[in-house]
C-alpha positions in Angstrom: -18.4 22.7 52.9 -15.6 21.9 50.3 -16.2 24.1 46.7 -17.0 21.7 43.7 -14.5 23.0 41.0 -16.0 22.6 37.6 -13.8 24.6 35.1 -11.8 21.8 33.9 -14.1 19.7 32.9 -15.8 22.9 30.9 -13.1 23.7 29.3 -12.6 20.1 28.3 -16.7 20.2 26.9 -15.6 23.4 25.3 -12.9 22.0 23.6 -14.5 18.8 22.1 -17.6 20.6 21.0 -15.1 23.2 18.9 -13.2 20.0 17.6 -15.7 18.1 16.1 -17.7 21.5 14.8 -15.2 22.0 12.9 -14.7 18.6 11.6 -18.2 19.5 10.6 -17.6 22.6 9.0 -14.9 21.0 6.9 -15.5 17.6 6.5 -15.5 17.9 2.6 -12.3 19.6 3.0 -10.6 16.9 4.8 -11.8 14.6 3.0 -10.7 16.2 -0.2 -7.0 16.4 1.4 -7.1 12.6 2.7 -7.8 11.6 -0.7 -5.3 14.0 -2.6 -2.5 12.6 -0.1 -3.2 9.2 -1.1 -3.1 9.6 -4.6 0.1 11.3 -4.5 1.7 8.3 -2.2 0.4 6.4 -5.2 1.7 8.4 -7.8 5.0 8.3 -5.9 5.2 4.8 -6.0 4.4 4.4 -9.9 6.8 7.1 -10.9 9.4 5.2 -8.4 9.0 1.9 -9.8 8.9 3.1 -13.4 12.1 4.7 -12.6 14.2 1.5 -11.2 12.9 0.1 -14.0 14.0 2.0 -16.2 17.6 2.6 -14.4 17.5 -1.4 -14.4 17.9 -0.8 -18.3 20.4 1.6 -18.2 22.9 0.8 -15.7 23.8 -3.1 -15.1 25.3 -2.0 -11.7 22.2 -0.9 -10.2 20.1 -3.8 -11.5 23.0 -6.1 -9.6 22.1 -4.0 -6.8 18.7 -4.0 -7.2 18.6 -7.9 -7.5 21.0 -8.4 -3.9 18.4 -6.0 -2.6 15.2 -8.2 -3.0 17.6 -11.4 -2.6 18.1 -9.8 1.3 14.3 -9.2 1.7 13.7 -13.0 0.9 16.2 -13.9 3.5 14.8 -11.6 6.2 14.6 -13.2 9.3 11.0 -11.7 10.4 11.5 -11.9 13.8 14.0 -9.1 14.1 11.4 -6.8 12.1 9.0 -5.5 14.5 6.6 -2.8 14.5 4.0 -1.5 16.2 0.7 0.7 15.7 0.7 4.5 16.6 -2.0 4.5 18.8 -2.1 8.3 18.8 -3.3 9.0 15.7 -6.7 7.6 17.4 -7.9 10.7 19.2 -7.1 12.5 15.8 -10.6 10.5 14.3 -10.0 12.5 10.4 -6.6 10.7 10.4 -7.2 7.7 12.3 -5.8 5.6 9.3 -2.2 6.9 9.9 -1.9 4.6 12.8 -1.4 2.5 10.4 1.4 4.1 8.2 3.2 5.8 10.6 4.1 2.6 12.6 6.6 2.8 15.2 10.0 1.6 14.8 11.3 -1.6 16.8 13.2 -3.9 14.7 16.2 -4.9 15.9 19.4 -2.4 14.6 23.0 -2.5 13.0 25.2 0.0 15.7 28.8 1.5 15.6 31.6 0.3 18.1 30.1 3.6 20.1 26.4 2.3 19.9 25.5 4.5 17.2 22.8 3.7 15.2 23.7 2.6 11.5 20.3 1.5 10.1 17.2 -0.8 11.4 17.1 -4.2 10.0 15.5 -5.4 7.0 16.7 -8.3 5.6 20.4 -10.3 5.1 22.1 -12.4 2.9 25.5 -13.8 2.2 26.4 -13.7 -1.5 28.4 -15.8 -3.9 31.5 -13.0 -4.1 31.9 -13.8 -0.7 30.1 -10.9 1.4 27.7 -10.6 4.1 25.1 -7.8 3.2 22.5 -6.1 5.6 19.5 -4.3 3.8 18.9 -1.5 6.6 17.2 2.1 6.6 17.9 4.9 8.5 15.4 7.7 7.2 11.8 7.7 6.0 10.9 10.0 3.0 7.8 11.4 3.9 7.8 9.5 7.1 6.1 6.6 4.9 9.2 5.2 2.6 12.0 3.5 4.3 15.2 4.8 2.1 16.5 1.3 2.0 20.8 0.6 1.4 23.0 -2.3 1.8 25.8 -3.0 4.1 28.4 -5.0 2.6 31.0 -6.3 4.5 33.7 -9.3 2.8 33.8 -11.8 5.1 37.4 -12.7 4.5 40.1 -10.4 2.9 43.5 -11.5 1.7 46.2 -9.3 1.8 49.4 -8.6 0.8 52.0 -8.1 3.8 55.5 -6.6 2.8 58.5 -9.2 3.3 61.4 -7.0 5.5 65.1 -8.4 5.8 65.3 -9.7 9.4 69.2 -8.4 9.6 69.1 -5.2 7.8 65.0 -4.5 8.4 64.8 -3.5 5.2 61.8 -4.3 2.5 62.5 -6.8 0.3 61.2 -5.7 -3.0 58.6 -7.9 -5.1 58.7 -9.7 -1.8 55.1 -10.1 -0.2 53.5 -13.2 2.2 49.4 -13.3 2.5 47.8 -12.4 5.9 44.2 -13.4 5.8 41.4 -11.3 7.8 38.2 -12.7 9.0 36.0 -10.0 9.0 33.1 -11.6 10.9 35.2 -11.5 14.1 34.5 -7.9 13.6 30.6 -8.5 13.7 29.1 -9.3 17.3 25.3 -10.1 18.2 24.0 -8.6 21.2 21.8 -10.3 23.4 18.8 -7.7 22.3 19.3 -9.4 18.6 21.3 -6.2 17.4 24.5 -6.2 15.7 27.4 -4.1 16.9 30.0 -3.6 14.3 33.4 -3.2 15.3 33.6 0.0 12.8 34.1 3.7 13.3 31.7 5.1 10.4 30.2 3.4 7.4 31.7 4.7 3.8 30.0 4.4 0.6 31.8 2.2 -2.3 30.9 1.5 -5.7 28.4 4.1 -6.2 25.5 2.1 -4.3 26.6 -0.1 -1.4 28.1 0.8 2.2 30.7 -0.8 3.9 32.3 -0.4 7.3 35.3 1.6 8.5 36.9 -1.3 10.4 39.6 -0.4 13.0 41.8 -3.7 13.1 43.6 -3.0 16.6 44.4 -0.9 19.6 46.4 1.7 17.8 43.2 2.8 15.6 45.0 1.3 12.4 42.0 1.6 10.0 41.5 -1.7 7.6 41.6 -0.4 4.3 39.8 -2.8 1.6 38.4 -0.2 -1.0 40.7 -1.7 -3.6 39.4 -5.4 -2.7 35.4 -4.7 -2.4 35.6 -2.0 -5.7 37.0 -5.0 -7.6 34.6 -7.2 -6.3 31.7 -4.9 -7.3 33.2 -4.4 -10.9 33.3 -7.5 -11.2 29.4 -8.7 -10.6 28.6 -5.6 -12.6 30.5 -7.4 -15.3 29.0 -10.5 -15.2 25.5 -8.9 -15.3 26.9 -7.1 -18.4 28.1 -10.2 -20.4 24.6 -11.9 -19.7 22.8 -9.1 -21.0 25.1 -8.6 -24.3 24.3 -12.7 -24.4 20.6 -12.1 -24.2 20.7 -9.4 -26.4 22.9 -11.2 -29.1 20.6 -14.2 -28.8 17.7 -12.2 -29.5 18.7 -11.1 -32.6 19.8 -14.2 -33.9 17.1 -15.2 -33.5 15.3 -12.4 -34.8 17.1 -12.4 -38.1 16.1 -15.8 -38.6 12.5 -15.6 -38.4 12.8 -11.8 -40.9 15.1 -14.0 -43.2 13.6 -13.3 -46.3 14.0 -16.4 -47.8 12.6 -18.2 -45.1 9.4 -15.9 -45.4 9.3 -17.0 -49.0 9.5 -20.3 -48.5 6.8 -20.0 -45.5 4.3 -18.5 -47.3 4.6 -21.3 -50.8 1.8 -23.3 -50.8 2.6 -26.9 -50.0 3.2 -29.7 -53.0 1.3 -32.5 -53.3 3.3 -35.8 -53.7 2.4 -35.8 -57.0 4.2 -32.6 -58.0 6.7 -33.9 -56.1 7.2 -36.7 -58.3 7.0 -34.9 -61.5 9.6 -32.6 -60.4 12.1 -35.1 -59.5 11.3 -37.0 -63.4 12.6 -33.2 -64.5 
């Protein structure tokens, strides 16, 4: 007669009933912790919004940034966004609630000529200085906040191309003819919904935005553009700089105005009847 083995399913007894005693034992304890953690994810999001805000204020370029950045999220096409619960965090029943936080990732993903991963999608949009721009994340702070940047990538470039003498094959100075590049050649959808760049690495320009290191050809020539896109940026930043000395100035007109004080004066005289009127005008 076979022997009935029984251990296992002992030590599996064992270990529940030392699991949930002491979830019992410190049930105030967790509790207190679940609580503190939530504040502080809501203390971290005050603090963080009260610090764009506040950088919105300060710096015109990252409030240009900031506002390309929530133009993307609008134009996110939701079907490339996908997530789904972490189941696992079930059989952990004091932190069942992360399922829902910590979501695993499947959205669909920007990639490297090498199938390297640049970011998972979050939004797009194409932008009046002539740019495509992907709002992707690579890293979670906290594994909770996606550390959101934009891709920006011109989707033409006109350069300069040197004139050379066909007889001597020398450069002819102040001599130049333009070669236009279009960039989205460089950008290919995969079948899977992901976007493969034709690029090497991704660089950052103008202090908040990444662009790709395009190589043009077979020979590895790497498109430089820095000049192009820096000018480009500069020049937004500009715009958003006029408008706000406009606001500001407009403000104050009107401001002064309404503190004139012989406007106040005149406000605050009672009215005349049109008798009074009449006798001044005998005067």
């Amino acid at each position: 007669m076979a022997d009935v083995v029984v251990a296992p399913v002992q030590s599996i007894s064992n270990f529940l009933n030392e699991f949930f005693g002491f979830i019992g034992d410190y049930f105030g304890l967790l509790v207190a912790a679940i609580i503190i953690f939530i504040l502080g994810i809501v203390i971290y999001m005050v603090l963080k919004k009260w610090e764009d805000e506040k950088k919105e204020r300060d710096e015109p370029g990252f409030q240009v940034y900031n506002n390309l950045k929530r133009t993307c999220m609008l134009r996110a096409k939701d079907y490339k966004i996908r997530k789904t619960v972490a189941w696992g965090w079930f059989f952990f029943p004091p932190l069942f609630w992360m399922a829902w936080l910590l979501k695993k990732e499947h959205s669909n993903k920007l990639v490297n000529q090498f199938d390297n991963l640049i970011g998972y999608y979050r939004g797009e949009c194409t932008s009046m200085d002539g740019s495509i721009n992907y709002l992707v994340y690579k890293n979670k702070l906290m594994g909770l906040f996606e550390s959101l940047f934009i891709v920006k990538i011109p989707i033409q470039l006109k350069l300069k191309k040197q004139v050379y003498n066909e007889k001597t094959g020398e450069s002819i100075k102040g001599r130049f003819n333009a070669e236009i590049i279009n960039l989205q050649q460089l950008i290919k959808e995969l079948p899977n919904g992901d976007l493969k760049l034709q690029c090497t690495d991704i660089e950052r320009l103008g202090q908040y935005y990444y662009c790709p290191v395009f190589v043009i050809n077979e020979r590895g020539v790497i498109l430089d553009y820095r000049q192009i896109l820096e000018g480009t940026i500069a020049d937004n930043t500009y715009q958003a700089m006029v408008q706000r000395l406009l606001n500001v100035g407009a403000r104050q007109m009107e401001r002064g105005i309404l503190l004139n004080p012989n406007l106040v004066y005149n406000q605050k005289l009672p009215e005349k009847t049109k008798e009074e009127e009449r006798l001044e005008g005998l005067k």
